[in-house]
C-alpha angles and dihedrals in degrees: 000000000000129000124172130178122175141175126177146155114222116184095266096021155002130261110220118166140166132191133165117166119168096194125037109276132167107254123190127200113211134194145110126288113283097019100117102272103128088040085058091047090054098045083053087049091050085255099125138015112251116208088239125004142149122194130183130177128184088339094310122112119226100167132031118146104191087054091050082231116143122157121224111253093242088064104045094085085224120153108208115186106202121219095241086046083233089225115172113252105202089048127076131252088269095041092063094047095057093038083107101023132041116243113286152151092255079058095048089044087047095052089042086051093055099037094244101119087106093058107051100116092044115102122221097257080070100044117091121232090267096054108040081054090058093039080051091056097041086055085047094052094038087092101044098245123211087212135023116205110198113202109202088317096174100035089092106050133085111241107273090050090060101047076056107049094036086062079040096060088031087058098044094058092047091050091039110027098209121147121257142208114188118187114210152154096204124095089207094057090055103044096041101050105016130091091192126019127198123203116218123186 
């Protein structure tokens, strides 16, 4: 189902990183500020070349370094919700969700999910922290994606937010059952939502 290799020099340290997971599972990557976390999530996206990688999704394979193959971004099928969510600003709540997917009933499935229907004509400036991360995750699941890559999702959030958002995740990946890699620097975090935790750094 995932398999993930990497190998890559940073200018303290060295990423190197292996998962394998046969069945979807929640995976956080754990380590402290600065140590290379959200380097490892865009080499994963297609965002950044990795020294050695390889990389294989549903039995397709996106990296692999020693056969010079890497996939475009565009055609990896990755959801990658960013830390600061990258939401446009001069485009609606729905706008931004079919940025990367045409209207559909999977999207209107996906904002009823997340309890964001009734904001669909709002723009970013008026959503609360709470809801332009929900409206972030409902543009990261509009194209049905094979693997969702979290940056930091939580780091933002009080309190009460997080305890959301964290069941929120939780609830996505038992509806979905797509596989999940989380970045963070919280114990908590980790212990709480992951199946399996790696330690970085």
């Amino acid at each position: 189902m995932l398999n993930i290799k990497i190998n890559h020099s940073l200018e303290h340290t060295r990423l190197d990183i292996h998962l394998h997971h046969k069945k979807p599972k929640i995976c956080a990557i754990k380590g402290p500020s600065g140590i290379g976390k959200t380097t490892l999530l865009n080499i994963i996206a297609g965002l950044k070349p990795a020294d050695q990688a390889y990389i294989e999704l549903k039995d397709h394979v996106l990296t692999d370094t020693t056969q010079h193959i890497e996939v475009k971004i565009q055609h990896r099928n990755i959801g990658y919700l960013f830390q600061d969510y990258q939401l446009f600003p001069n485009k609606n709540v729905y706008q931004n969700i079919t940025f990367m997917a045409e209207p559909s009933e999977h999207i209107e499935k996906v904002m009823h999910q997340l309890n964001i229907g009734h904001l669909k004509q709002q723009f970013p400036a008026r959503l609360s922290g709470g809801e332009a991360q929900r409206v972030a995750l409902a543009r990261t699941l509009s194209t049905k994606p094979d693997l969702i890559l979290l940056d930091e999702p939580f780091s933002s959030l009080d309190d009460a937010t997080k305890e959301e958002s964290i069941r929120l995740v939780q609830r996505i990946f038992d509806e979905w059952q797509i596989p999940l890699i989380f970045v963070t620097h919280s114990n908590y975090e980790a212990e709480l939502l992951a199946q399996e935790v790696v330690e970085i750094g």
